[in-house]
DRENBA-733355 format. One record per residue (C-alpha): residue number from 1; residue in three letters; x, y, z. Coordinates in steps of 0.5 Angstrom, whole numbers. Each point is the difference from the previous one (the first is absolute). Layout:
N
+-----+---------+-------+-------+-------+
: num : residuo :     u :     v :     w :
+-----+---------+-------+-------+-------+
: NUM :     ALA :     X :     Y :     Z :
...
+-----+---------+-------+-------+-------+
end
This chain:
334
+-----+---------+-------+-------+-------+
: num : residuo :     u :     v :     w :
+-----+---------+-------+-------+-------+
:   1 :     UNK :    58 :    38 :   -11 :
:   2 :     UNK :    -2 :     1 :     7 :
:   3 :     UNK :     3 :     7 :     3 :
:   4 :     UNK :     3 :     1 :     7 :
:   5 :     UNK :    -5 :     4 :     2 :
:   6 :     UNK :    -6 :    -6 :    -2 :
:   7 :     UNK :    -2 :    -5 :     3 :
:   8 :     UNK :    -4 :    -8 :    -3 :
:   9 :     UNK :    -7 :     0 :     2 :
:  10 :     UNK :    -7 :    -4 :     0 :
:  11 :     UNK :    -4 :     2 :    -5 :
:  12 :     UNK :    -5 :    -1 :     6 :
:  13 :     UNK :     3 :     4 :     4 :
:  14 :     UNK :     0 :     7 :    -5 :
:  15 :     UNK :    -4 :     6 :     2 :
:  16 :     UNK :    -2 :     5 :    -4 :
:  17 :     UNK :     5 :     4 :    -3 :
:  18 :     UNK :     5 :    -4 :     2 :
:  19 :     UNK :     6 :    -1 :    -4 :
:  20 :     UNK :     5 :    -6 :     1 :
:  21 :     UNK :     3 :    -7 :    -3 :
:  22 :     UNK :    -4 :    -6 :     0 :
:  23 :     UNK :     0 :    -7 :    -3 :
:  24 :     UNK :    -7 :    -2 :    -3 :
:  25 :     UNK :    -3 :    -5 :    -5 :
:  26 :     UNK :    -3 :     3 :    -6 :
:  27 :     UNK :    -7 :    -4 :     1 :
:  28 :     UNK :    -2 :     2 :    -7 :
:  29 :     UNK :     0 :     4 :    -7 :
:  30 :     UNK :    -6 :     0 :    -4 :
:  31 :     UNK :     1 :     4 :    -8 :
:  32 :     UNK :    -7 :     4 :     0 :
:  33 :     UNK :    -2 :     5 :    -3 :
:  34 :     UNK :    -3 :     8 :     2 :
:  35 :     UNK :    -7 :     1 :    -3 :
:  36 :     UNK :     4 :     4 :    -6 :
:  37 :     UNK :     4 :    -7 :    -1 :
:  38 :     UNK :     6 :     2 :     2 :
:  39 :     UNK :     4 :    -5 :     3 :
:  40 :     UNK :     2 :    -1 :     7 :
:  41 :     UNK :     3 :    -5 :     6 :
:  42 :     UNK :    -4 :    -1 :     6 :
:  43 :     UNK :     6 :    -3 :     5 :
:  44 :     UNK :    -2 :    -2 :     7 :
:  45 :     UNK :     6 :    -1 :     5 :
:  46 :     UNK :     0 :    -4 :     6 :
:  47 :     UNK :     2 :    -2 :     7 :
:  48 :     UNK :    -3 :    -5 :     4 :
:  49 :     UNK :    -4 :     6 :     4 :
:  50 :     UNK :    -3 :     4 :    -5 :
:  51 :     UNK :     1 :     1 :    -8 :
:  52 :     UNK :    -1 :     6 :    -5 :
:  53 :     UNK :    -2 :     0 :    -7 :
:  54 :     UNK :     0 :     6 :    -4 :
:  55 :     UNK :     1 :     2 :    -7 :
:  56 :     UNK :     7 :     1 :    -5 :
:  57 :     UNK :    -3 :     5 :    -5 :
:  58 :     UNK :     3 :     0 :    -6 :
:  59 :     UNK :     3 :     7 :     0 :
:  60 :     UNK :     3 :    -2 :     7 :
:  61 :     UNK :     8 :    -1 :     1 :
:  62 :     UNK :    -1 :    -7 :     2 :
:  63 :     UNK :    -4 :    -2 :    -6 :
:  64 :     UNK :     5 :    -3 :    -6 :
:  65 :     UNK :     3 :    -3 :     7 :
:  66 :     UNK :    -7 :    -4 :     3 :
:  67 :     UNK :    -1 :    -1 :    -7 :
:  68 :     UNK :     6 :    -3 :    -2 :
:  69 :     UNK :     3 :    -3 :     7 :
:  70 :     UNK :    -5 :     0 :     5 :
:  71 :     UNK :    -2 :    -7 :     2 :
:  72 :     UNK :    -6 :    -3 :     4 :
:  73 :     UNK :     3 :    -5 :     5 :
:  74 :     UNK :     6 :     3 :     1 :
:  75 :     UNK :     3 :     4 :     6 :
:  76 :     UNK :     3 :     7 :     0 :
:  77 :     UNK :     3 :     6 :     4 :
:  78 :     UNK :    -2 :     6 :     0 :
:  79 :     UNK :     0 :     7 :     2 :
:  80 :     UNK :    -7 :     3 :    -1 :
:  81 :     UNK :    -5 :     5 :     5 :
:  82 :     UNK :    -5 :    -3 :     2 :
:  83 :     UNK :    -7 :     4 :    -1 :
:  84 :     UNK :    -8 :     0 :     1 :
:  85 :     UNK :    -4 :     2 :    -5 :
:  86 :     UNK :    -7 :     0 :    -2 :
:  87 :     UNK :     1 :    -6 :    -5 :
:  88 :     UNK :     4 :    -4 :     6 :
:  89 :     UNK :     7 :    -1 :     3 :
:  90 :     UNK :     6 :     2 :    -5 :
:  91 :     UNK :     7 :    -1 :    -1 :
:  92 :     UNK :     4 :     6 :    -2 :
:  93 :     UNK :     6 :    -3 :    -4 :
:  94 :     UNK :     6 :     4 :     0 :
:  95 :     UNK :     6 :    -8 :     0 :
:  96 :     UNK :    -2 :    -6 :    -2 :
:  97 :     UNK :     4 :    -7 :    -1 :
:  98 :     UNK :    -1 :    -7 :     0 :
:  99 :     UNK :     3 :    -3 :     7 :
: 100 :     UNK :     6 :    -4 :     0 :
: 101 :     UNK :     4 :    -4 :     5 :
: 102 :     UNK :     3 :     5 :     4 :
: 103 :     UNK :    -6 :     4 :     2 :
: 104 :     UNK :     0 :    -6 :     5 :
: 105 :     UNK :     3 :     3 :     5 :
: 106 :     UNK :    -5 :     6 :     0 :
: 107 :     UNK :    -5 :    -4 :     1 :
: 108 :     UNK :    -3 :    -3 :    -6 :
: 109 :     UNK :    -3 :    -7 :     1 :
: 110 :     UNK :    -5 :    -3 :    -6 :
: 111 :     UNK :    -5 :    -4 :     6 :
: 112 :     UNK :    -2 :     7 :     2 :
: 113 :     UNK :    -4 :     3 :    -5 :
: 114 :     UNK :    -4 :    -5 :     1 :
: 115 :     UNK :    -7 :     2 :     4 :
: 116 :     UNK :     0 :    -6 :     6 :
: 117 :     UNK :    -7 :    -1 :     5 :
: 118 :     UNK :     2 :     3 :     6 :
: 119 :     UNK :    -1 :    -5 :     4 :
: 120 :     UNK :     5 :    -6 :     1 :
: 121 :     UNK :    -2 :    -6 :    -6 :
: 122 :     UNK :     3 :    -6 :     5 :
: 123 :     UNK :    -4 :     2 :     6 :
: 124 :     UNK :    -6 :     2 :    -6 :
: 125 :     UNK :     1 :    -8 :    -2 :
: 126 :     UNK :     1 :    -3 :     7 :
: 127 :     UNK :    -7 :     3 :     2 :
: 128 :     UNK :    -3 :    -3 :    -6 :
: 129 :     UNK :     2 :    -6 :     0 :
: 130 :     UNK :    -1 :     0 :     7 :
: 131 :     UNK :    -8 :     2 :    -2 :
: 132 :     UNK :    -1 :    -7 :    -4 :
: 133 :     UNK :     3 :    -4 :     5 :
: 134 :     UNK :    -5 :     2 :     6 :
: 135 :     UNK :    -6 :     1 :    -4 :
: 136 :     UNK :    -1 :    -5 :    -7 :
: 137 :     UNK :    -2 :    -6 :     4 :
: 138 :     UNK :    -1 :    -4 :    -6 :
: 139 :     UNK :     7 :    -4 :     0 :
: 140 :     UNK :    -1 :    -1 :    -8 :
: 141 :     UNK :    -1 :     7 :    -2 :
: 142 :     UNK :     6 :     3 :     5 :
: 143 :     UNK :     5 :    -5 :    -2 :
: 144 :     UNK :    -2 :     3 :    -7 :
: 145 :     UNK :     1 :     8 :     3 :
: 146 :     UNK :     6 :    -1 :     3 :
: 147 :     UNK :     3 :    -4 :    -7 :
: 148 :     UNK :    -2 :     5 :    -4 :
: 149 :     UNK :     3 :     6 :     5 :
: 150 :     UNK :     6 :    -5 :     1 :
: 151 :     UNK :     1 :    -1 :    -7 :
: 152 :     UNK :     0 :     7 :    -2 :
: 153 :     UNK :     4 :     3 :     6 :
: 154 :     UNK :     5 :     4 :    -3 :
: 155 :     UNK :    -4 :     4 :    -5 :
: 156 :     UNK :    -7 :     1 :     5 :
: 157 :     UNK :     5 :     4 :     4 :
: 158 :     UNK :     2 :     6 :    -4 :
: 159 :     UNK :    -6 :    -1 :    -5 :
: 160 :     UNK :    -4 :     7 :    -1 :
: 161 :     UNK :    -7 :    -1 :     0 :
: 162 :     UNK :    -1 :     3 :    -6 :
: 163 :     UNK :     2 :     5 :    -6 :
: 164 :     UNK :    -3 :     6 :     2 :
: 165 :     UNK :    -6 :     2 :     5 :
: 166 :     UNK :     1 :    -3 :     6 :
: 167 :     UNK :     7 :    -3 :     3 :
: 168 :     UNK :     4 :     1 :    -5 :
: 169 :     UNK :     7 :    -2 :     3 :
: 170 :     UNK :     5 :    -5 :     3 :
: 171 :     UNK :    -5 :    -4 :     5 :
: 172 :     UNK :    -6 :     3 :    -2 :
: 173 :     UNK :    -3 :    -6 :    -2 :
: 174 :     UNK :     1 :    -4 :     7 :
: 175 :     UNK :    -2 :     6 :     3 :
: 176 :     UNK :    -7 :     0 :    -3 :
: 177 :     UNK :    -1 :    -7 :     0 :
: 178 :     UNK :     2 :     0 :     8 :
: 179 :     UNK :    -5 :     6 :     1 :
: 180 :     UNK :    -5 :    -3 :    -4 :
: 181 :     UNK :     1 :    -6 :     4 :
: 182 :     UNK :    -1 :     3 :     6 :
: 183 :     UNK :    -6 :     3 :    -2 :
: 184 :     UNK :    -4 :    -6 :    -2 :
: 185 :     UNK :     2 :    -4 :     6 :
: 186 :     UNK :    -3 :     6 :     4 :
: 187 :     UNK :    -7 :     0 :    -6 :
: 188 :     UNK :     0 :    -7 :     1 :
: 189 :     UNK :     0 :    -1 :     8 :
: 190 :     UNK :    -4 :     5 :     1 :
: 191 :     UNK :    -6 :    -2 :    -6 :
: 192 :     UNK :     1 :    -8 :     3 :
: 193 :     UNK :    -2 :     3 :     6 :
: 194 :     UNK :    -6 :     3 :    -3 :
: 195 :     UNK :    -3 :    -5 :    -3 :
: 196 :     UNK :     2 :    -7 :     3 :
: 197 :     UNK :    -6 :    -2 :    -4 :
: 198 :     UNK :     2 :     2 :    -7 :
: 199 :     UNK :    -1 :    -6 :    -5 :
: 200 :     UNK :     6 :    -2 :    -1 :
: 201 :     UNK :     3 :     3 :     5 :
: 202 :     UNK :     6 :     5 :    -2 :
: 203 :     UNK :     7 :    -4 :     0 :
: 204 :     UNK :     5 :     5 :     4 :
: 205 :     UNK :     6 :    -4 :    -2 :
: 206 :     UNK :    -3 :     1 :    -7 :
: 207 :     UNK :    -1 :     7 :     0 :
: 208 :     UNK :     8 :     0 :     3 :
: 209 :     UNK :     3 :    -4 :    -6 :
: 210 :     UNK :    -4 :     5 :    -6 :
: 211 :     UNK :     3 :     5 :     3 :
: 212 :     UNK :     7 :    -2 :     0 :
: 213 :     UNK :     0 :    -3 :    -7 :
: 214 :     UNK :    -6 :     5 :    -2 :
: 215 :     UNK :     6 :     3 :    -5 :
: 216 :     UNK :     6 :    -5 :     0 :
: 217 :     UNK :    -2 :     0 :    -8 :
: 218 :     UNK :     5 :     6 :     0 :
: 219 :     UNK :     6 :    -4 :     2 :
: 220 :     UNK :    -1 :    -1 :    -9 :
: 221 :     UNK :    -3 :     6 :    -2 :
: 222 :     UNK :     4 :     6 :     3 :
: 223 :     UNK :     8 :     1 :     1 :
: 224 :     UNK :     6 :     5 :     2 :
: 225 :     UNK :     3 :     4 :    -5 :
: 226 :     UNK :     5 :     5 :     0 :
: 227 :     UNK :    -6 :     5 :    -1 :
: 228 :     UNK :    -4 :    -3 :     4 :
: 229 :     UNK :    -5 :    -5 :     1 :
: 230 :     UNK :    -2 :    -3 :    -6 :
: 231 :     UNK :    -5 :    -4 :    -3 :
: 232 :     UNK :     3 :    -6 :    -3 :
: 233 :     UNK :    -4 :    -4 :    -8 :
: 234 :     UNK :    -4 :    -5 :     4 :
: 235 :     UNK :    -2 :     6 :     5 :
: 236 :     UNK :    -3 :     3 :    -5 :
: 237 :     UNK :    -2 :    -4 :    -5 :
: 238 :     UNK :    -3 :    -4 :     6 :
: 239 :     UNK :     0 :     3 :     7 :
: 240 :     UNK :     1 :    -1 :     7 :
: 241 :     UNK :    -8 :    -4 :     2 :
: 242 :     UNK :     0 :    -5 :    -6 :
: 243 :     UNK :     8 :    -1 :     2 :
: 244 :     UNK :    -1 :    -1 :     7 :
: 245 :     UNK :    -6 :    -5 :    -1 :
: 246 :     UNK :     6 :    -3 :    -4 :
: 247 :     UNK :     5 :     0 :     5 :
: 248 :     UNK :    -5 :    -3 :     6 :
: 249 :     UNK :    -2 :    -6 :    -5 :
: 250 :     UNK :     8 :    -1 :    -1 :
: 251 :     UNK :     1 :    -1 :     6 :
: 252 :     UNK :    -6 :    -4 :     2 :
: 253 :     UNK :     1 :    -6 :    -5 :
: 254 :     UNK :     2 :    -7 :     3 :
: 255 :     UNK :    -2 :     4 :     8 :
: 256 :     UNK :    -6 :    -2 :     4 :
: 257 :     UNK :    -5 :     6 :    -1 :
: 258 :     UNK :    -6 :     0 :     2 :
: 259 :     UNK :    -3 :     0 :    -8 :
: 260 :     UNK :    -6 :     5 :     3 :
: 261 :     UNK :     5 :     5 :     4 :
: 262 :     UNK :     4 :     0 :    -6 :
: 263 :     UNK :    -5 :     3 :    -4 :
: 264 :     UNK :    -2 :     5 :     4 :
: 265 :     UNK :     7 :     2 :     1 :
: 266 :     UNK :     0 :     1 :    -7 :
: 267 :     UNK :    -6 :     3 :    -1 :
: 268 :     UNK :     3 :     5 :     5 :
: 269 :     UNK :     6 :     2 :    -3 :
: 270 :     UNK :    -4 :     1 :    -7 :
: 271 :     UNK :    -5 :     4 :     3 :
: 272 :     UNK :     4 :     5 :     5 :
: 273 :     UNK :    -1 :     6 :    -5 :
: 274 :     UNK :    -7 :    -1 :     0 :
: 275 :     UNK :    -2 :     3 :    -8 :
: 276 :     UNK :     3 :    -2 :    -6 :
: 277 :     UNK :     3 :     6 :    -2 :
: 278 :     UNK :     4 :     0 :     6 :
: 279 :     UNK :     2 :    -7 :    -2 :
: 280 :     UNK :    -4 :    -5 :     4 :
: 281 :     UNK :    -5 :    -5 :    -5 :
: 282 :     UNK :    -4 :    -1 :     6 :
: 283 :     UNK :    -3 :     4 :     6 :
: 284 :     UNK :     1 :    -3 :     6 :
: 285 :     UNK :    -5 :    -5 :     2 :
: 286 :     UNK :     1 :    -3 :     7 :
: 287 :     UNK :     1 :     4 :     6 :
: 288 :     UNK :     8 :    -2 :     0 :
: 289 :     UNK :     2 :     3 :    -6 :
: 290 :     UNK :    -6 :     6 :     1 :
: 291 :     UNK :     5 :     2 :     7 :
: 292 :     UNK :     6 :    -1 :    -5 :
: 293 :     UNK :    -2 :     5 :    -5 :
: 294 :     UNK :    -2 :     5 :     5 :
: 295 :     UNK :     6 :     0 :     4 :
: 296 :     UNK :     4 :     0 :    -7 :
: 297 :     UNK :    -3 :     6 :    -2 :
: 298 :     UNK :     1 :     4 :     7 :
: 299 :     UNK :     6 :    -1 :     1 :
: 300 :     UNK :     3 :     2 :    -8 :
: 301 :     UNK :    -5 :     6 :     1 :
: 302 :     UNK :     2 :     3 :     6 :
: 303 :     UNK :     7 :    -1 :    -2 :
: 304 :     UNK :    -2 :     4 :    -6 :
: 305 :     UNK :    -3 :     6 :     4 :
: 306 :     UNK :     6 :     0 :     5 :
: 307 :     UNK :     5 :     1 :    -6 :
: 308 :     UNK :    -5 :     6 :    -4 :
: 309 :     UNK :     0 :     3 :     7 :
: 310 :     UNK :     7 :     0 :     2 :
: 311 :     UNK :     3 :     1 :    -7 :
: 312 :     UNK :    -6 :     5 :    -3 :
: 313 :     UNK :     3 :     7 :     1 :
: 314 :     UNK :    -6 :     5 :    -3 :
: 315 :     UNK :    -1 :     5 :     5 :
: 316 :     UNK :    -7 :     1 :     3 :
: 317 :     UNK :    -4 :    -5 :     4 :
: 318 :     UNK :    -1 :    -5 :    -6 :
: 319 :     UNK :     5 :    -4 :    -3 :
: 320 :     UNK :     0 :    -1 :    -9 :
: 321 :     UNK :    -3 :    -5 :    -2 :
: 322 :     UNK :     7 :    -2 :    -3 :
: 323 :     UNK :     0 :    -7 :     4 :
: 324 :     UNK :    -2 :    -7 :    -1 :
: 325 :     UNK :    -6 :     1 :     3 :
: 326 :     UNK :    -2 :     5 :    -5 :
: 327 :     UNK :    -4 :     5 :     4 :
: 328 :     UNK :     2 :     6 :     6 :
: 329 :     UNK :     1 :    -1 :     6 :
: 330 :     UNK :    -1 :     4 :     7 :
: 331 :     UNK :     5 :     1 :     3 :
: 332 :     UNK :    -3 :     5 :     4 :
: 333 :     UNK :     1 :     8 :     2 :
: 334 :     UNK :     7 :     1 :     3 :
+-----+---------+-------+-------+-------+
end
């Protein structure tokens, strides 16, 4: 497909106008419809840095083709201009195919597509478990961290962090966790410090153990798919708060726990998000689980701002109110 004169690269690496081969995942194809009832195709095609979505109208030379051979989830070659319009980034499709073995040699590797943290998941993993260790006193609650990161090692590695909003991608959910964690070990020295007489006093230990397991309910409520994560039956049907007050009684059954340090981790886990319609059926209500929720909070809102300041392309100084925070941002005159 590949002429002498082109040459395969990232979908995240296009410029506008460009034109030139590349390897992508169709992330998504939505069957809508106009205001006038016609049909359409929305497609969004992605690499691991960026993706694009636009629309396959109906009397489009690709229309009868999406509608009868595209397909979410699978990967394709491409030949296609990329372009910038009010709407958002576009692809301007002259070839398409599905990939095959051979276009190995060119540089096609599924792991790719995949968006990942920027920052190393081992050194992420060792620096978390390295915080339970030095800062959860309470032997019995440690023991039950640790067999709890231990046991799940492998999928707490790569899980994203969410299926849209904030961190939605390879080692995002153990970068959050981490950045929480490091968040409330600076909240709860610094409070502890400023109230020594607090009655009770705030558990430091405590507040580090909410935070590593504040959102270990999503090892059951989110997977990776082909297109993406994705939200599995029991994620839905349950969610992640209730799941994780699950996992943390399952692991605790037969361990010797504190039965009062047991429940105020799980009252923890219940109520980082606060308000129900968030999905916490309780608010928090010790000073543990109040330090848990904000730097939660925090950390998921300003990960959503740096990503509707890096990706928003509306000229002037404010953003569109296109992003997960709903608002516009300034990003100011130059």
């Amino acid at each position: 497909m590949a002429s002498k004169t082109s040459s395969v690269v990232a979908l995240s690496d296009m410029t506008v106008g460009q034109e030139a081969d590349l390897f992508v995942l169709m992330s998504g194809k939505d069957e809508l419809k106009t205001r006038d009832g016609k049909p359409y195709f929305r497609v969004s095609f992605r690499d691991a840095g960026r993706e694009v979505s636009f629309p396959i109208w109906g009397d489009s030379a690709w229309a009868e083709d999406c509608k009868r051979h595209w397909t979410a989830g699978a990967y394709y070659k491409l030949r296609a201009t990329y372009r910038e319009t009010s709407y958002g980034p576009q692809l301007e499709i002259r070839k398409i195919r599905e990939t095959v073995d051979a276009d190995a040699a060119d540089g096609f590797d599924p792991s790719l597509f995949l968006p990942q943290s920027r920052f190393d998941p081992q050194a992420m993993w060792d620096e978390l478990v390295a915080t339970a260790r030095e800062r959860i006193t309470d032997a019995g609650l440690l023991d039950l961290v640790i067999s709890i990161l231990d046991a799940n090692r492998a999928q707490l590695i790569s899980l994203p962090a969410a299926t849209r909003n904030h961190h939605t991608y390879l080692a995002g959910y153990l970068e959050h966790v981490l950045s929480v964690t490091r968040t409330c070990a600076y909240l709860a020295d610094k409070y502890d410090d400023y109230y020594p007489d607090m009655q009770p006093r705030l558990d430091r230990g405590l507040a580090i153990a909410g935070a590593i397991l504040h959102d270990i309910g999503k090892l059951r409520e989110i997977e990776w798919q082909a297109e993406g994560a994705a939200y599995t039956a029991s994620g839905r049907l349950v969610g992640h708060i209730l799941q994780g007050r699950d996992i943390v009684r399952e692991a605790a059954a037969g361990r010797e726990i504190d039965p009062d340090l047991l429940l105020r981790l799980e009252h923890i886990i219940i109520s980082h998000q606060r308000l129900p319609e968030w999905g916490s059926p309780k608010p928090p209500m010790t000073p543990e689980a109040l330090l848990v929720h904000y730097a939660d909070d925090i950390d998921a809102k300003y990960h959503m701002m740096y990503t509707a300041l890096r990706d928003d392309r509306t000229p002037g100084p404010m953003t569109s109110r296109q992003n997960q925070l709903h608002q516009q941002l300034y990003r100011g005159p130059g």
